[in-house]
N, C-alpha and C positions, 0 to 999 in steps of 0.2 A: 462207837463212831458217831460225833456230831453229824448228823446230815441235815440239810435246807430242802425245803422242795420250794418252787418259784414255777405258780402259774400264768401263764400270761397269756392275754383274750384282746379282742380292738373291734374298736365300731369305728365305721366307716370305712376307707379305702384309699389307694394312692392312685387312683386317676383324678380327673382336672378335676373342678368346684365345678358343684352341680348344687342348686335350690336346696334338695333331700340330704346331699350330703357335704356340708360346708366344712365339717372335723375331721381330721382322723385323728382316735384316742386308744391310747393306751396302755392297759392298765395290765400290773403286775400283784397275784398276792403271795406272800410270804409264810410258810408254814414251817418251824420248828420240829422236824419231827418225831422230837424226843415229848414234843405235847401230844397227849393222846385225843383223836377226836372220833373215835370208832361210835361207842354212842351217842355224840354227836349226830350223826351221820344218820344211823339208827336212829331214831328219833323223828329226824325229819324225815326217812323214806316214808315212815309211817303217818305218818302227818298228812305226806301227800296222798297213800293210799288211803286216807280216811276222806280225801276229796275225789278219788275215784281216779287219781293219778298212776295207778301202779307202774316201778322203773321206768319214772318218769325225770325226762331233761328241761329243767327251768331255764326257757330262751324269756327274758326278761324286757327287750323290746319288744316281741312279735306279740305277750300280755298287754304292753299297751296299747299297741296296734290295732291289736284284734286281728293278727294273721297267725297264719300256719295253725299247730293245732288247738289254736285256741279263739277261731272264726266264729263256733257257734257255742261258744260260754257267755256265761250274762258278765255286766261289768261287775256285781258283786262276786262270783266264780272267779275272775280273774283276778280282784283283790284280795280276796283269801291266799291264791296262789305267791302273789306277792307280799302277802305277808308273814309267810312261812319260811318264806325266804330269807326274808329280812332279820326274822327271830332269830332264825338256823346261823345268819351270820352273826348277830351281834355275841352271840354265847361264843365263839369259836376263837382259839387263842390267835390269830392271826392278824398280820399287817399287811397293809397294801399301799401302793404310790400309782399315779395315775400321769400319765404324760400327753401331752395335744400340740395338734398347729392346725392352725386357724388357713383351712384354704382359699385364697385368694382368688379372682380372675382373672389375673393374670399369671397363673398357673406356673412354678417352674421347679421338674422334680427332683431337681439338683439339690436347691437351696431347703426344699422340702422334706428330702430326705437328711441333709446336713442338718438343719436345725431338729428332726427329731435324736439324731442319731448323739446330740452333740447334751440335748439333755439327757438322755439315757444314761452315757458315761459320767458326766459331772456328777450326776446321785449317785451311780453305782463306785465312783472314787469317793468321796464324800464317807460313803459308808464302807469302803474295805477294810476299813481294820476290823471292824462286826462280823462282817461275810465270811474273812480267809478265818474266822475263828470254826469253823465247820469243814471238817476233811472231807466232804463231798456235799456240790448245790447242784442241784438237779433240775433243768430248768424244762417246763413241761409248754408244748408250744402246738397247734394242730397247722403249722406251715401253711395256715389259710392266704396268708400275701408273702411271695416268694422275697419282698422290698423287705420287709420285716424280719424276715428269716435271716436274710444277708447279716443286717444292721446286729439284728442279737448274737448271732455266730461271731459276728468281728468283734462287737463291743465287751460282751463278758468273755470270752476266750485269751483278750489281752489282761484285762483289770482283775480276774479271778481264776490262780491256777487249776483249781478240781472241778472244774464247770463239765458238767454230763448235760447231754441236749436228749430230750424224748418227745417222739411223735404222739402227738395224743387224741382220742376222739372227747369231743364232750361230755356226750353221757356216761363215760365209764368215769367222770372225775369230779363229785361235788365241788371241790375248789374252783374250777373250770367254769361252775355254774355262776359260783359266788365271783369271779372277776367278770363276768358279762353282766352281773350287776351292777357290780362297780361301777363296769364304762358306760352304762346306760343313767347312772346316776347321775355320774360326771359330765356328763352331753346334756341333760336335763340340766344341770346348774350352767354350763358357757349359755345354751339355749334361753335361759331366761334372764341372765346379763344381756342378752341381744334383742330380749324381748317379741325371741321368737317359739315360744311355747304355742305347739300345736293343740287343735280343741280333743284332741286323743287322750294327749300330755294330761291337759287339766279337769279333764271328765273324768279319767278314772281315779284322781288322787282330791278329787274336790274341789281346791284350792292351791295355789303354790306354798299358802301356811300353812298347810296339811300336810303336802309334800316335804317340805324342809324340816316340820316340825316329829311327824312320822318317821320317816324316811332318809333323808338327806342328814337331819344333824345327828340320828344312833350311829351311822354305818361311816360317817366322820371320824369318832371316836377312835377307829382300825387306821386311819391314816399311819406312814412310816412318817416320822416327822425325822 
């Protein structure tokens, strides 16, 4: 039996524009899973236990940040962290697509939720004839914003008849780790079209040509086109 797995993560949130939070994104990744990625997976637990991470959850903003558990790493500890990450996905047969709206202040979560709701479907029809080639997609979601949950429930339940919905935690799902990459990558690129790259942003990747050239243009390559 063809199955799909479809992970899906968001940065940001659907209350009004706030300074901190001007987006909300995102991102979905796509996993075949007739492609094996056991050692994959394998590989990079180990990776990280050789950084003293053991069954550890790569939160990929709070690395930049320099919050939660990663307040008292130096900034090179934390770029190691991110670059195992980054390795771990580029090797990994997967695709991803990333979705945004740009919030406004004059806030209105109608239109807000319409326009995400309305690229969601457009890709996901776009691509149905690919999709319904799999007797089950299984779409993996931790119902962090209840706006989002709605929107996925209605949108692939009409466009894809074997759609499975499952609750998920983070750390039990490397996929899960690898699209809160994504959405932080993709926030990192609107962010610096806006030319609002924070001194977080740019101290721990160098430069934004370090960034894009490390970072930003390998994990490009995974785009669903």
């Amino acid at each position: 039996m063809k199955e799909l797995s479809i992970f899906i993560d968001e940065s940001g949130d659907f209350g009004p524009y706030a300074k901190h939070s001007p987006y909300y994104i995102v991102t979905m990744v796509f996993h075949d899973q007739s492609e094996e990625i056991n050692q994959n997976i394998l590989d990079f637990e180990r990776a990280l236990d050789y950084l003293g991470l053991e069954r550890h959850c790569v939160h990929t903003g709070p690395i930049i940040r320099r919050e939660e558990n990663y307040q008292h790493l130096t900034i090179e500890e934390r770029r190691k962290i991110l670059n195992k990450i980054v390795a771990f996905t580029r090797k990994l047969p997967i695709r991803y697509k990333s979705f945004h709206v740009a919030k406004e202040k004059d806030f209105d979560i109608i239109n807000y939720t319409q326009n995400l709701s309305k690229q969601i479907a457009s890709f996901l029809s776009q691509k149905s004839s690919e999709l319904e080639k799999y007797q089950t997609v299984k779409v993996y979601y931790d119902n962090g914003q209840i706006e989002l949950t709605k929107i996925l429930t209605s949108v692939f339940s009409i466009i894809l008849p074997n759609v499975e919905f499952r609750k998920v935690l983070p750390k039990d799902y490397k996929l899960f780790q690898v699209a809160d990459l994504f959405c932080t990558m993709e926030l990192l690129k609107l962010k610096k079209d806006k030319g609002t790259l924070t001194q977080s942003d740019t101290k721990i990747f160098g430069s934004y040509e370090i960034l894009k050239r490390n970072y930003l243009k390998p994990i490009s390559k995974k785009e669903y086109r």
